[in-house]
C-alpha positions as a Python dict, from the first residue, in 0.01 Angstrom:
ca = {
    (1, 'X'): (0, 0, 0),
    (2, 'X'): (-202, 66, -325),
    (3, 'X'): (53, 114, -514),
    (4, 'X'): (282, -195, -439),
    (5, 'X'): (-37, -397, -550),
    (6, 'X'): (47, -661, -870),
    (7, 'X'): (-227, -755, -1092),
    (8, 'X'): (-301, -1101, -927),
    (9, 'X'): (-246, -869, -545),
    (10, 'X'): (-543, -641, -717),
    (11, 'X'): (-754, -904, -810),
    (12, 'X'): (-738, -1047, -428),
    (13, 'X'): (-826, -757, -253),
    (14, 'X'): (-1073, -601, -491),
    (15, 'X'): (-1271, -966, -554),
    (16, 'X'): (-1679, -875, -537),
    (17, 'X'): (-1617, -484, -530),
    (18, 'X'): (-1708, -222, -735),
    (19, 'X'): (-1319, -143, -740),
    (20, 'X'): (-1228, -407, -955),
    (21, 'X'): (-1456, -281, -1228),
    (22, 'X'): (-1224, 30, -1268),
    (23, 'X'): (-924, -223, -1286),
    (24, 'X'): (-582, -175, -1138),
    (25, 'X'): (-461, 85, -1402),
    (26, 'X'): (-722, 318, -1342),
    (27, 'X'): (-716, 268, -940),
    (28, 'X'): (-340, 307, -920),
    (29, 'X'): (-335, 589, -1189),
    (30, 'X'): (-608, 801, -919),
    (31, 'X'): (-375, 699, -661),
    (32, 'X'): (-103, 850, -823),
    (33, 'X'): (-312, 1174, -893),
    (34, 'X'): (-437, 1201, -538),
    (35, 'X'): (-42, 1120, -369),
    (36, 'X'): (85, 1408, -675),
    (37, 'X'): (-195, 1666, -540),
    (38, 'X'): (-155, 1616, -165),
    (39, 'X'): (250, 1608, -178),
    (40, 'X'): (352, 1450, 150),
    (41, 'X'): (723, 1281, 157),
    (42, 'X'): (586, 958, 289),
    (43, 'X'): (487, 865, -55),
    (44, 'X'): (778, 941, -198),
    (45, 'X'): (922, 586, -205),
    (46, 'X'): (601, 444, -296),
    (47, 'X'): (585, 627, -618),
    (48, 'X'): (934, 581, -692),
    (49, 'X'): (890, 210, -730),
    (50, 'X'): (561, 299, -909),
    (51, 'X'): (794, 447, -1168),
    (52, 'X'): (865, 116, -1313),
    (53, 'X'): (560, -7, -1348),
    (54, 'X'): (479, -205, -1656),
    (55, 'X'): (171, -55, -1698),
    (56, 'X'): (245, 275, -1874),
    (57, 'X'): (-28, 443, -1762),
    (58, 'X'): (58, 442, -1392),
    (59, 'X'): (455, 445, -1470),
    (60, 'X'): (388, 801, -1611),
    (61, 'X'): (149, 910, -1355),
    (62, 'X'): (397, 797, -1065),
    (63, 'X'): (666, 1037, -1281),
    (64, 'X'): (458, 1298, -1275),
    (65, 'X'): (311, 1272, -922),
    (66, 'X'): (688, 1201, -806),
    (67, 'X'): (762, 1551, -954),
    (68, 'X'): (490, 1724, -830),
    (69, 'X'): (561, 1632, -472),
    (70, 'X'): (943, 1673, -507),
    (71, 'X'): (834, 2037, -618),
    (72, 'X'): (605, 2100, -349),
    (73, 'X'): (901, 2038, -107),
    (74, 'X'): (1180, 2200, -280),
    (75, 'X'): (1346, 1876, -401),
}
């Protein structure tokens, strides 16, 4: 769910919370590093289209999380 968030989608749901301070790259970058370390298939499509971010911060982190978890499960 995270991870499908736009900026303007961040903004919303974040509005008055500490969350927003750390911004979207930062969130979805953790979110990345949390989905890599845990490895469960579900979030396999979600990183995918995390991928092609145009952030560069969380399109690399999705790679990298998207190979970790692929690894984990003998993709």
């Amino acid at each position: 769910e995270l991870l499908a968030l736009d900026g303007d989608g961040f903004r919303a749901k974040f509005l008055g919370t500490p969350m927003k301070r750390t911004k979207r790259r930062g969130v979805l970058r953790n979110v990345c590093v949390a989905l890599g370390n845990v490895g469960d298939a579900a979030a396999i499509p979600a990183l995918e289209r995390a991928c092609g971010d145009p952030e560069p911060l969380i399109a690399e982190h999705a790679e990298w999380a998207l190979g970790q978890v692929q690894r984990r499960l003998g993709l």
